[in-house]
N, C-alpha and C positions, 0 to 999 in steps of 0.2 A: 314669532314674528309673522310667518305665512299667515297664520289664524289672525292675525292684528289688520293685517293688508286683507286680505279676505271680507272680513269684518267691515274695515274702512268703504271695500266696493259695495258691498251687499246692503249693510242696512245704514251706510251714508250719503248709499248713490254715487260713489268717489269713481276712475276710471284706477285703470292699477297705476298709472302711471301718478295721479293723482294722490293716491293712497300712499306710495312711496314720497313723493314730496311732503306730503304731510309726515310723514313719520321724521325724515329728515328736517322741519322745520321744528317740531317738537325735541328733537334728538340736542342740536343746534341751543336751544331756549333753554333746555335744564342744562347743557355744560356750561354756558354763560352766566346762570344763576348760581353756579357751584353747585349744583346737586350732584352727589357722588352714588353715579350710577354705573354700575359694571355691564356697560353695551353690550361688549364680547359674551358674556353669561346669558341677557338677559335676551340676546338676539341670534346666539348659536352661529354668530357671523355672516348671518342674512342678513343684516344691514349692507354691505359690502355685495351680496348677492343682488341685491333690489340696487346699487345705483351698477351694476353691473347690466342691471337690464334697463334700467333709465338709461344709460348712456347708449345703449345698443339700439333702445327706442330711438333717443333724440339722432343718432348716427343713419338712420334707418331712412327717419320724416327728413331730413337733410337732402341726403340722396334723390328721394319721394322728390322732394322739390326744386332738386337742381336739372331735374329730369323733366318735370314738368315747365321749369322754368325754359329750358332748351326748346321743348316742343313750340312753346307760346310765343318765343324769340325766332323759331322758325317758319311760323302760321305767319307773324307778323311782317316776317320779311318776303313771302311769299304773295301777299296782301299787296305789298307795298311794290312789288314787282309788276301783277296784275295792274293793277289800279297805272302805274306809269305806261304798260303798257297798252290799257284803253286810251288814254289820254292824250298816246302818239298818234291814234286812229284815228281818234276825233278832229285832232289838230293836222292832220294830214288830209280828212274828208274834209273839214271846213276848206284849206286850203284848196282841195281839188275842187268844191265850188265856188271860190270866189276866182280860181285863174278861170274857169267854166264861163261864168257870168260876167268877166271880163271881156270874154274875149267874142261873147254872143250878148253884147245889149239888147 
């Protein structure tokens, strides 16, 4: 099975991640067909090893992007912080020149 996944990245351009889903889509398509295929034999229980690092990938890019996700949710509310507090300056400099110009026609 490692040589099969191997195989898949090398001369199909597959990612491994890639190559295991391909295996599992094929795996998937002959049990449904009734093809009587002895997995266990034919894959030394690296099938089971490969969604074991699928899951540990997809477990992994999750994290990846809840972290990312946080960063971008904290950029934006720091953004959103700035940006209110120019806006008090501005509205407080306009104010201090219209009582200005009030009070000196």
């Amino acid at each position: 099975m490692e040589n099969l996944l191997h195989r898949l990245e090398n001369e199909a351009g597959l990612s491994q991640q890639q190559a295991v889903e391909s295996m599992r889509v094929m795996k998937s398509y002959l049990d449904d067909e009734g093809a009587n295929v002895d997995w266990n034999h034919l894959f030394k229980g690296e099938l089971e090893d490969g969604k074991e690092k699928a899951d540990g990938f997809f477990d992994n890019l999750a994290d990846k992007t809840r972290d990312m996700a946080d960063k971008v949710k904290d950029k934006l509310q720091d953004w959103g912080h700035d940006a209110k507090d120019q806006a008090q300056d501005v509205a407080s400099d306009a104010d201090n020149y219209l009582n200005k110009n009030r009070q000196n026609p």
